[in-house]
C-alpha positions as CSV (number, residue, x, y, z in Angstrom):
1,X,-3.0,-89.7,127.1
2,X,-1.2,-90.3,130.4
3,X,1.2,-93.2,131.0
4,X,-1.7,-95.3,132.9
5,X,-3.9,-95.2,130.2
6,X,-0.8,-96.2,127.4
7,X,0.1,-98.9,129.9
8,X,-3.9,-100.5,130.3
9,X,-4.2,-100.2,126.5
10,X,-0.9,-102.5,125.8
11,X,-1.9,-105.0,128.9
12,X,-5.2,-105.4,126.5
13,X,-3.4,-106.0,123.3
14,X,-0.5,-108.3,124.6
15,X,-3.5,-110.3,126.3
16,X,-5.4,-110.5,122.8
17,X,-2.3,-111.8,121.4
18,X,-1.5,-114.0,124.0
19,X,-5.3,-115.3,123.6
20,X,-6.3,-115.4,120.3
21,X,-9.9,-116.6,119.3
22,X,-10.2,-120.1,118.8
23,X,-10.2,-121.4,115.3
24,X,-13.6,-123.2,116.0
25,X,-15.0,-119.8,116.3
26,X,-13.9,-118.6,113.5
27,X,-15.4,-121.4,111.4
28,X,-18.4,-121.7,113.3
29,X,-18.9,-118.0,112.3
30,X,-18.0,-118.8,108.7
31,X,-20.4,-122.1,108.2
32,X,-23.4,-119.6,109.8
33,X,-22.4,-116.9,107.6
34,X,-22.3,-119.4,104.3
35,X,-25.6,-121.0,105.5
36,X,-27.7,-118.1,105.9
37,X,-26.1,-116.6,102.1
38,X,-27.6,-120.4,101.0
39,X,-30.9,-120.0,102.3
40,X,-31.4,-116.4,100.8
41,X,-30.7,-117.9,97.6
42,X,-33.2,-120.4,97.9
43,X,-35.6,-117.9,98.9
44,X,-34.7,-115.7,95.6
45,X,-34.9,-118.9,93.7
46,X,-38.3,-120.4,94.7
47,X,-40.1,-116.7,94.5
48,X,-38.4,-116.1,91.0
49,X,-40.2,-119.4,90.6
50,X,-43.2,-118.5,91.8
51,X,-43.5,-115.6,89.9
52,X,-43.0,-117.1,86.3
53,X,-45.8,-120.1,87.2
54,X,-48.0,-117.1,88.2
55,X,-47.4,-115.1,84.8
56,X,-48.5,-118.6,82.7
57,X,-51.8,-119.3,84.4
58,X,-54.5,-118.6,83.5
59,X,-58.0,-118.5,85.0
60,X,-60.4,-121.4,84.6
61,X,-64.1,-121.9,85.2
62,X,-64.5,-125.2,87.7
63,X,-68.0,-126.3,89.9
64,X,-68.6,-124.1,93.0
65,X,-71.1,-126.8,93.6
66,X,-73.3,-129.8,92.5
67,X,-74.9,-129.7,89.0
68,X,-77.4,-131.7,87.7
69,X,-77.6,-132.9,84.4
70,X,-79.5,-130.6,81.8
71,X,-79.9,-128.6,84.9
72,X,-79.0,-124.6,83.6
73,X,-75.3,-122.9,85.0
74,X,-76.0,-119.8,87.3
75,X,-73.6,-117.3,88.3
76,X,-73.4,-118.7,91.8
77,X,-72.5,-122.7,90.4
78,X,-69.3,-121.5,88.8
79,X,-66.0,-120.3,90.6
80,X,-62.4,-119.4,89.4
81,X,-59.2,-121.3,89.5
82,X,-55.8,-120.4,88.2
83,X,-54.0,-123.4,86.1
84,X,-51.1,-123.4,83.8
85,X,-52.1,-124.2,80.6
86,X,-51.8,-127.6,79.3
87,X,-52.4,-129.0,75.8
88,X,-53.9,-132.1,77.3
89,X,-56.1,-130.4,79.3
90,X,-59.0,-128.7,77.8
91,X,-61.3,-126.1,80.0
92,X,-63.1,-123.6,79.6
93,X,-61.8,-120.1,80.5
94,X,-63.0,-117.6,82.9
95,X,-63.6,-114.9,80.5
96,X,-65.8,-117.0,78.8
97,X,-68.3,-116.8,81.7
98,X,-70.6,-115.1,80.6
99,X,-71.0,-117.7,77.3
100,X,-71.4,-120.5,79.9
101,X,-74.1,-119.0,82.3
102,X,-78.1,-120.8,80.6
103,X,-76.0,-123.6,78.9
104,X,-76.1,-126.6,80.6
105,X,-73.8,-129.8,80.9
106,X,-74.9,-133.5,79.6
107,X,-74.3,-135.3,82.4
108,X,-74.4,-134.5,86.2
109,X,-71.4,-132.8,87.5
110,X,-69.8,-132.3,91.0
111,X,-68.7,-129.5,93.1
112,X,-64.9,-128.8,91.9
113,X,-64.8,-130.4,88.6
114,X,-62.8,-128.0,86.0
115,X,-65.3,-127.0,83.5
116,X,-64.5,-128.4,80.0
117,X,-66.5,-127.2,76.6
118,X,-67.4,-131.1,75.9
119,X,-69.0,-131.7,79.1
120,X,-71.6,-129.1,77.6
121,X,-75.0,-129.5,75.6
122,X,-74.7,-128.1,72.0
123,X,-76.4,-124.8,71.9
124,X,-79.6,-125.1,70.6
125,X,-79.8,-129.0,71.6
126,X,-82.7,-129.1,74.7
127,X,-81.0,-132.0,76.1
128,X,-83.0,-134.8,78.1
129,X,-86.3,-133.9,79.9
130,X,-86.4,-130.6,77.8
131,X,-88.0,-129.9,74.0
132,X,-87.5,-127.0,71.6
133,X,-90.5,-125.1,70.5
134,X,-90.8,-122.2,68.0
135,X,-93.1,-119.4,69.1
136,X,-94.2,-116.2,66.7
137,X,-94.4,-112.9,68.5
138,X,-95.3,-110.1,66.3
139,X,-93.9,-106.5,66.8
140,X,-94.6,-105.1,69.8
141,X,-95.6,-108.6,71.5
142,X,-91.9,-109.0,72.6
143,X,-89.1,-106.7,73.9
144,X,-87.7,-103.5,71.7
145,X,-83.7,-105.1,72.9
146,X,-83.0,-108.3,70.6
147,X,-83.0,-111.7,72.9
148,X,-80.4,-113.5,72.8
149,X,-79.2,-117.3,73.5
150,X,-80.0,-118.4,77.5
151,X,-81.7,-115.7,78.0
152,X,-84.4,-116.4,80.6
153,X,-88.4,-115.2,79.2
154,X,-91.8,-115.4,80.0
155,X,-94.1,-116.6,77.5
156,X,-97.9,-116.3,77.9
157,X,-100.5,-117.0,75.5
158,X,-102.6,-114.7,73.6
159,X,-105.8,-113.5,74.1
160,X,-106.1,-114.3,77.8
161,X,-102.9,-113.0,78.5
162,X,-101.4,-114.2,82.6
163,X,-98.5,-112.7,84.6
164,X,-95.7,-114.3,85.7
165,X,-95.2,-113.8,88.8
166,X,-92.4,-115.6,90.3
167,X,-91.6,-118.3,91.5
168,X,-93.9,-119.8,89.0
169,X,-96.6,-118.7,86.3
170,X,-100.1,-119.1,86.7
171,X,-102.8,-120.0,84.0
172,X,-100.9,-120.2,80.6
173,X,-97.9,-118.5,81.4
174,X,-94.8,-120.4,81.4
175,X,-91.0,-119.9,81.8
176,X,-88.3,-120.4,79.1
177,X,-84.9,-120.1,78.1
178,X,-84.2,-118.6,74.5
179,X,-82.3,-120.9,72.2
180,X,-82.2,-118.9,69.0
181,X,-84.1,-116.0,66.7
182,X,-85.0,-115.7,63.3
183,X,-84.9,-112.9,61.5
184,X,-88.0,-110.6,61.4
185,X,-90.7,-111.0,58.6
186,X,-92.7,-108.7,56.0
187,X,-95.0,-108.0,59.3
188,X,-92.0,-107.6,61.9
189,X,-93.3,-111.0,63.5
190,X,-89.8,-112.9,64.5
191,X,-90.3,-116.4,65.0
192,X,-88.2,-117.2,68.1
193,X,-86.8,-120.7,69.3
194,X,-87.1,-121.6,73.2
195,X,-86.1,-124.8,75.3
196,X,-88.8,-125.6,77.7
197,X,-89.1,-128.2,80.2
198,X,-91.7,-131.5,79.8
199,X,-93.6,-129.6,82.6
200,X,-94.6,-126.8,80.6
201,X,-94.6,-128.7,77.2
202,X,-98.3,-128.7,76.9
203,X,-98.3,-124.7,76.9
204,X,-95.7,-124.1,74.8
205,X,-97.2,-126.2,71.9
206,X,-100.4,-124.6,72.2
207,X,-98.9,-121.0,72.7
208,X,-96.9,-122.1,69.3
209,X,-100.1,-122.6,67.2
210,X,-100.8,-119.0,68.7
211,X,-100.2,-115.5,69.5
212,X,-97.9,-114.9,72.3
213,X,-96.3,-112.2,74.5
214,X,-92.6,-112.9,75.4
215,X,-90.7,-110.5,78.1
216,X,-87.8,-110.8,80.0
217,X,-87.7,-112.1,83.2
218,X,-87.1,-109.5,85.4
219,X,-88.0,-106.8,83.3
């Protein structure tokens, strides 16, 4: 180092003495430094909060739209929702989808309500507009895989048997949802319980002093 560069080098640090950095600064510095630490706390805090809230919900069935009353769920009327559990608040979960699709609620309900089991019709109860009607359908007049509750069937009357072609029957074919089924007789006729509506009444009480075929719609 030559004796220039010693003397620059001590000009500098007498003149940093001489000048040192107002105390303002210092504590301006400080108060940034301490507000950003806060705000990174809050941050931690509210995502730590986040995070438990998402670990307690749940998810819930609610209206993706309009439903009318007695009027059948479908998969595209329901939707999922996430809620924390709530004693006061009774729903119906999304796992037990599947349970809700074919059941159908007892009074009109609107796009976004939160599905609850006691805004449902008992299974089994047709609810207004619809009846219940038992129809016998020996072996081989109905499918080999066991119906089961909501499932959607065609029923047509035996010996003049009709297709149903959608979107409706013709002649004495008829839609219907399956509400229950018996177990099968000495013959392997099962007597098998469906919820039709007051449009196709008259063919299902005639088809029920009868011989039917039943198949699944779709099938």
């Amino acid at each position: 180092m030559t004796v220039t560069d010693f003397t620059e080098r001590l000009k500098k640090a007498r003149r940093r003495v001489s000048h040192p950095e107002p105390p303002s600064k210092r504590s301006s510095r400080w108060l940034n430094l301490a507000t950003v630490v806060v705000a990174l706390v809050f941050v931690l805090v509210i995502v730590h909060l986040v995070a438990v809230l998402r670990d307690r919900t749940v998810p819930a069935l609610v209206l993706a739209r309009d439903v009318g009353a007695s009027q059948p769920f479908t998969e595209s009327d329901l939707a999922t929702v996430d809620l924390v559990p709530d004693h006061d608040v009774r729903f119906v979960r999304a796992s037990d989808r599947a349970a809700v699709i074919g059941r159908a609620p007892a009074v009109g309900l609107q796009k976004g309500t939160l599905l609850a089991a006691a805004s449902l019709i008992p299974e089994g109860v047709p609810g207004p507009g619809f009846q219940l009607v038992g129809l016998r359908a020996e072996a081989g007049h109905r499918p080999s895989q066991p119906l089961w509750p909501h499932a959607q069937v065609c029923v047509t009357v035996l010996p003049q048997a009709q297709p149903c072609n959608p979107p409706s029957p013709v002649g004495n074919a008829f839609f219907a949802r399956v509400a229950g089924v018996g177990s099968p007789d000495s013959s392997g006729a099962v007597v098998i319980d469906v919820i039709v509506d007051s449009e196709h009444l008259g063919p299902a009480l005639a088809a029920a002093s009868g011989s039917v075929i039943i198949s699944l719609r779709g099938a």
